[in-house]
C-alpha positions in Angstrom: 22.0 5.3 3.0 18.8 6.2 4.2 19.0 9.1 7.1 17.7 12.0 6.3 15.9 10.8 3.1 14.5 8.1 3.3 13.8 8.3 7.0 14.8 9.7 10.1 16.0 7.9 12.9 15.5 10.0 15.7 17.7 10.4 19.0 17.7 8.3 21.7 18.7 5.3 20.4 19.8 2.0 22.5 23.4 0.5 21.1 25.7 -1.8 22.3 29.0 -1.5 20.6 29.8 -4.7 21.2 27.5 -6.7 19.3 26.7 -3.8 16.7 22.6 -3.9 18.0 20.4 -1.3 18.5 17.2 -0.2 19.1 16.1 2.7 17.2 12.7 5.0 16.5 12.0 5.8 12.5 10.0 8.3 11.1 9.6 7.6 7.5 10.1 10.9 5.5 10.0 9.2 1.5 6.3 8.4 1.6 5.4 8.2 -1.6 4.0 4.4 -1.5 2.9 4.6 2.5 -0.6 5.2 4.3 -0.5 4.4 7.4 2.9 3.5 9.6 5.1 6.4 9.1 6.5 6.1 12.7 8.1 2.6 13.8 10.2 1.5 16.8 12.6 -1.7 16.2 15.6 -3.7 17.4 17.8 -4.0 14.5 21.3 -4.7 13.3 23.2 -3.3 10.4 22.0 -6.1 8.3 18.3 -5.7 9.2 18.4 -1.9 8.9 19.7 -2.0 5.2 16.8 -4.5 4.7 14.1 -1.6 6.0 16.1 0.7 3.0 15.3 -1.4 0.5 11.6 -2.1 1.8 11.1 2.1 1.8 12.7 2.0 -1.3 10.5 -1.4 -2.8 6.9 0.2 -1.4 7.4 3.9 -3.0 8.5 2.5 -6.5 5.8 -0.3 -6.5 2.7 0.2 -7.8 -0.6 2.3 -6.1 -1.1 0.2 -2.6 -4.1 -0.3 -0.9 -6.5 -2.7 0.8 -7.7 -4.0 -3.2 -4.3 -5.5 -3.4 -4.4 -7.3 0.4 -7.8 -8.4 -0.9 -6.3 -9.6 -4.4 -3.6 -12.2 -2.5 -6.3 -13.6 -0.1 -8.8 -14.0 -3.1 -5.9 -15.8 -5.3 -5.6 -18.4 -1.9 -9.1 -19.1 -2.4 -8.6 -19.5 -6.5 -5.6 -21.1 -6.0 -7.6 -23.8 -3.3 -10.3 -24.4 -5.9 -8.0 -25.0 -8.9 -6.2 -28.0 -7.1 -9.1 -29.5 -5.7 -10.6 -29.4 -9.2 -8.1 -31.0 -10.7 -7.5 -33.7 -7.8 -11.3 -34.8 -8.5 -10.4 -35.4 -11.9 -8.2 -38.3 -11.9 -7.0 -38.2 -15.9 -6.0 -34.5 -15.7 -3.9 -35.6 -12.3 -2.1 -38.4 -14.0 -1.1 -36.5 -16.8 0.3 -34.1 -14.8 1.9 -35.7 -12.0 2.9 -39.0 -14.2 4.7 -41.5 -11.9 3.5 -39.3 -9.0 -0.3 -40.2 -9.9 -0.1 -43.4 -8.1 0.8 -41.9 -4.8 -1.4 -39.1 -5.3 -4.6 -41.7 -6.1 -4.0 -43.6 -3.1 -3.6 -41.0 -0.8 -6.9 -39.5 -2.6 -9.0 -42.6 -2.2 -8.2 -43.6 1.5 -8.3 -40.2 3.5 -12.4 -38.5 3.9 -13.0 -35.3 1.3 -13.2 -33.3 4.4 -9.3 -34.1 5.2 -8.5 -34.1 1.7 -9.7 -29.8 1.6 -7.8 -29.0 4.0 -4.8 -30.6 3.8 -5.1 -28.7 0.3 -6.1 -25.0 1.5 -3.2 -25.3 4.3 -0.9 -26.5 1.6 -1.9 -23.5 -1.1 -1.5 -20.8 2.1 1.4 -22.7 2.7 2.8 -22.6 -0.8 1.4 -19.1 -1.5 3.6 -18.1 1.7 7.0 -19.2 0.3 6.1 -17.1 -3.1 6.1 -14.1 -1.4 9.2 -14.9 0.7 10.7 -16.0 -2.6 9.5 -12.1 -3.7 10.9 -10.5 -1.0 14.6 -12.5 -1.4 14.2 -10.8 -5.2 14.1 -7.4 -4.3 17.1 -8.4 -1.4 14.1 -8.0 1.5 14.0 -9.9 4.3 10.9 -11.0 4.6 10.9 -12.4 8.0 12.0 -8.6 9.1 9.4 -6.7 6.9 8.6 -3.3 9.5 5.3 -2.0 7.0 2.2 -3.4 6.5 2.2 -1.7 3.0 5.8 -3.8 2.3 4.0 -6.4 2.7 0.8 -5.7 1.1 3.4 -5.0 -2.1 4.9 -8.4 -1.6 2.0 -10.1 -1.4 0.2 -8.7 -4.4 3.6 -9.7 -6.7 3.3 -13.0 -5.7 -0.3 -13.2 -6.9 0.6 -12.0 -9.9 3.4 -14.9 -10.2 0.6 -17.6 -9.7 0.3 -20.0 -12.6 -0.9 -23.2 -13.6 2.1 -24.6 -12.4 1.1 -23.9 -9.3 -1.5 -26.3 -8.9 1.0 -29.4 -9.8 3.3 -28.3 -7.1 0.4 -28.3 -4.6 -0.7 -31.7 -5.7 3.1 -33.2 -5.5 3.2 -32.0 -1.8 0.0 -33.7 -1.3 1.5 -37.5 -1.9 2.1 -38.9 1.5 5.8 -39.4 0.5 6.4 -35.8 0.2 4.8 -35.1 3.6 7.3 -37.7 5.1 9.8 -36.7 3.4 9.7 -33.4 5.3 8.4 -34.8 8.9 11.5 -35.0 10.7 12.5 -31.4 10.0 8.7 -30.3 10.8 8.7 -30.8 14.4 12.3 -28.4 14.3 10.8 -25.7 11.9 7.5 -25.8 14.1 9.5 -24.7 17.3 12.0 -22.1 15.3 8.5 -20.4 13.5 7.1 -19.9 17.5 10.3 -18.5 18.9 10.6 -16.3 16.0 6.9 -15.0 16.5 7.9 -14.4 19.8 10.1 -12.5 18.9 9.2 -10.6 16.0 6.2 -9.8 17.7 8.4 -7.2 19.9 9.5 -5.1 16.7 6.9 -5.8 14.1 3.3 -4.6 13.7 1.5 -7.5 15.2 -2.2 -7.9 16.0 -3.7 -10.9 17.9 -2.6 -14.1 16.1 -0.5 -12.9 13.2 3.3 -12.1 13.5 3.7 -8.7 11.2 -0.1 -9.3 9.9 1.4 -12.8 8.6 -0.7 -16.0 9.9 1.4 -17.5 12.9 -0.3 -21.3 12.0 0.6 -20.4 7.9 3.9 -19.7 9.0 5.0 -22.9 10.6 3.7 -25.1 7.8 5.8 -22.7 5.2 8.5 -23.5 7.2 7.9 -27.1 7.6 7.1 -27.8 3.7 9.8 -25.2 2.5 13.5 -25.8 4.1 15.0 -22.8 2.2 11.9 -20.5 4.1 12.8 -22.6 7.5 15.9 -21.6 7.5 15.8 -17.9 7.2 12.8 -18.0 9.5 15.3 -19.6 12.1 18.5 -16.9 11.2 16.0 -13.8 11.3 14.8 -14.9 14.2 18.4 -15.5 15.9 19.3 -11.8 14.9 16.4 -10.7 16.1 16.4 -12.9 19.2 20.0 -10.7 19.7 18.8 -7.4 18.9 16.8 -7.3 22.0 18.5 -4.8 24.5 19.5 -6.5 27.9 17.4 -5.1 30.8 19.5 -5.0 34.0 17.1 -2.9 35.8 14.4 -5.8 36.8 12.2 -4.2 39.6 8.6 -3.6 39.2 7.7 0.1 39.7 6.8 0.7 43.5 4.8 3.9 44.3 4.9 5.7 47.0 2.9 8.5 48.6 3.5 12.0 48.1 2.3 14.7 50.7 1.5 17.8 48.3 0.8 17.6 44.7 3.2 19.6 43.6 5.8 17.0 41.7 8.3 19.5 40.6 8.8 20.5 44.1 9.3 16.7 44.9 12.0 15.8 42.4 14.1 19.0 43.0 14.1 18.9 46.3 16.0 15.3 46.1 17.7 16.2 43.1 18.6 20.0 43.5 21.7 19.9 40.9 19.1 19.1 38.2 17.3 22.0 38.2 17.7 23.8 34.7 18.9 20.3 32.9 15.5 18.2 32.8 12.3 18.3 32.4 10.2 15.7 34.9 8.4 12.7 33.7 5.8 10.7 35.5 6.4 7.1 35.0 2.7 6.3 35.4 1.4 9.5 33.4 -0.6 12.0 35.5 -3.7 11.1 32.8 -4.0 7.9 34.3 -6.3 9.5 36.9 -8.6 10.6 34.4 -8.4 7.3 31.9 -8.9 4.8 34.4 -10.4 6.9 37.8 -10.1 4.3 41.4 -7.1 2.8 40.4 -4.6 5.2 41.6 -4.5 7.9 44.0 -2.7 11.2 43.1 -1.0 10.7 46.0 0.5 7.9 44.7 0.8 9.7 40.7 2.9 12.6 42.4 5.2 10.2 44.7 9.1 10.8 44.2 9.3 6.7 43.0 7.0 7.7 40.2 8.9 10.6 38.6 11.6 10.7 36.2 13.9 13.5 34.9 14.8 13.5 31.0 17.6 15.8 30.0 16.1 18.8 28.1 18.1 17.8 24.9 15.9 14.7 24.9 12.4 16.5 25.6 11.0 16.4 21.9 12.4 13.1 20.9 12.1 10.7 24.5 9.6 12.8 25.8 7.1 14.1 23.5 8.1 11.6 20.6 8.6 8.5 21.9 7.4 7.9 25.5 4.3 9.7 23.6 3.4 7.4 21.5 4.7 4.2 23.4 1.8 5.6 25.8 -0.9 6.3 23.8 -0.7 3.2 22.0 -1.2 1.6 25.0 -4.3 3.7 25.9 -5.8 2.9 22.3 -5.7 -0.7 23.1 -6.8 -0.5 26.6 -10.1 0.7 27.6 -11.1 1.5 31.4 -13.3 -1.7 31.2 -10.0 -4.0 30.8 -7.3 -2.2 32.8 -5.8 -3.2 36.2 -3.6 -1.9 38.9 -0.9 -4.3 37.7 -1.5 -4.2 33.6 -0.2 -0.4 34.3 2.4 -0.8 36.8 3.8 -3.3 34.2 3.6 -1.1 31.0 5.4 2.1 33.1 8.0 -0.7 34.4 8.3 -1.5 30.4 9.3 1.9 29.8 11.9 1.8 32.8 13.4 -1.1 31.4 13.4 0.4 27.9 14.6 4.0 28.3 15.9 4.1 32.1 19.6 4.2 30.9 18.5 8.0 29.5 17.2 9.4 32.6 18.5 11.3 35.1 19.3 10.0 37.6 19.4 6.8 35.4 17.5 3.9 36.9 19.6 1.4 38.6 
């Protein structure tokens, strides 16, 4: 539905045929509605890639994105926050709306501290404002547990602003009568758990910075979950395809360097692997820049050793090699500066892309 329009998926891709998984690297090409993330790298099934259609398809016929509308569905939390606790400070205007529920509602109100009584009520609007936009997302047949773009869910979250009525403010007083809080209790401890193991691993696929799964509030999440079953349980089945979709990683050893005795690398891997010569190109596993980004930490002895070199077929040079590996790398570079790396934070990240890609090189990794 989507190659070559909508995106590209570009070659290699992992797949296991027998539970219809893959992992695969996506160039958006329609992007109409899109700023930033144009290149992404997922596990997915055929369920979760005809979700990412339909999100292409959702951002470019949505309207004009930007950060106005990110700041538009934070500023309608804060509105949202201030028109409850109004109207629970007004006792008349709470029993006309919550009728038989006002009872509840005015002993819960006069034996718990204001300070409690805020924010039980602001983690109850994020809460509430959460399952809106989930409840957008199952409109336009998104998942939005599997959302791959910030700007799908910048889109999501501004329609559910837009959604917010008066209404709103009952519902978030209902949930604030004790009964309604027990009511839910014994599936909160379950929905806590599946939100954490779904963070875990959504934070593999999905744009993630620290604290936020997909730029989505971890804490926000759980208590969605929690106070909305219908949100807790497609947190817990996403999570359970995506818990799948990750590729098994038979090859478990941590990359061991050796010591070369010239510098000259080519001469290194073809002399061990003379049949290859003419069919790949060879790859340090620890790139040779690593000298120059982080100087000390490795000698070149060690960068030109035969453990630390790789040969990728030439068919796979501009995708695995100057697409992929590319960017997996320089991603890592962005977010580590000299003053924070170590010996092992590197030997880890090249054994990363062993374990990821080792099946596609030749010799393949055992």
């Amino acid at each position: 539905m989507g190659q070559g329009t909508l995106f590209s998926i570009a070659e290699p891709l992992y797949f296991d045929p027998e539970t219809k998984l893959a992992q695969v690297s996506v160039q958006i090409l329609s992007t109409e509605g899109f700023e930033s993330e144009t290149h992404l790298r997922f596990g997915c099934d055929a369920q979760s890639l005809h979700s990412f259609v339909k999100e292409v398809k959702m951002v470019n016929e949505g309207a004009s994105l930007g950060t106005e509308a990110l700041k538009g569905a934070q500023d309608g939390v804060t509105g949202l926050v201030e028109g409850v606790w109004e109207m629970a400070r007004h006792p008349l205007d709470t029993a006309f709306a919550l009728k038989d529920g006002s009872i509840h509602l005015s002993q819960y109100l006069s034996n718990t501290p204001a300070a409690q009584i805020k924010k039980d009520v602001s983690e109850l609007a994020e809460a509430f404002l959460e399952n809106r936009m989930f409840e957008a997302a199952s409109s336009h047949d998104v998942d939005y547990f599997d959302l791959k773009t910030s700007e799908g869910l910048i889109l999501i979250k501004k329609e559910a602003f837009t959604k917010l009525g008066g209404q709103a403010s009952v519902e978030i007083l209902t949930m604030l009568i004790p009964v309604a809080q027990v009511k839910v209790g014994g599936k909160a401890a379950q929905m806590a758990k599946v939100a954490v193991k779904a963070a875990k691993v959504g934070g593999a696929f999905l744009p993630s910075t620290s604290g936020t799964w997909g730029g989505r509030n971890l804490a926000t999440l759980i208590r969605a979950a929690q106070y909305f079953p219908n949100m807790g349980e497609k947190m817990e089945s996403t999570y359970r395809r995506l818990n799948r979709a990750l590729p098994p990683s038979p090859w478990k050893r941590t990359l061991q360097l050796g010591k070369a005795s010239h510098s000259d690398y080519r001469l290194s891997f073809f002399t061990s692997h003379p049949q290859l010569k003419g069919q790949v190109v060879v790859h340090h596993a620890l790139e040779q820049q690593t000298l120059t980004r982080y100087p000390g930490i490795f000698s070149s002895e060690e960068i030109h050793s035969l453990e630390n070199l790789r040969g990728i077929p030439l068919n796979l040079d501009s995708t695995l090699h100057k697409s992929i590996l590319r960017k997996e790398w320089d991603s890592f570079y962005r977010s580590t500066p000299a003053t924070k790396v170590t010996r092992q934070s590197l030997l880890d990240k090249a054994t990363e892309m062993d374990r990821k890609f080792g099946h596609l090189f030749v010799p393949t990794l055992p």
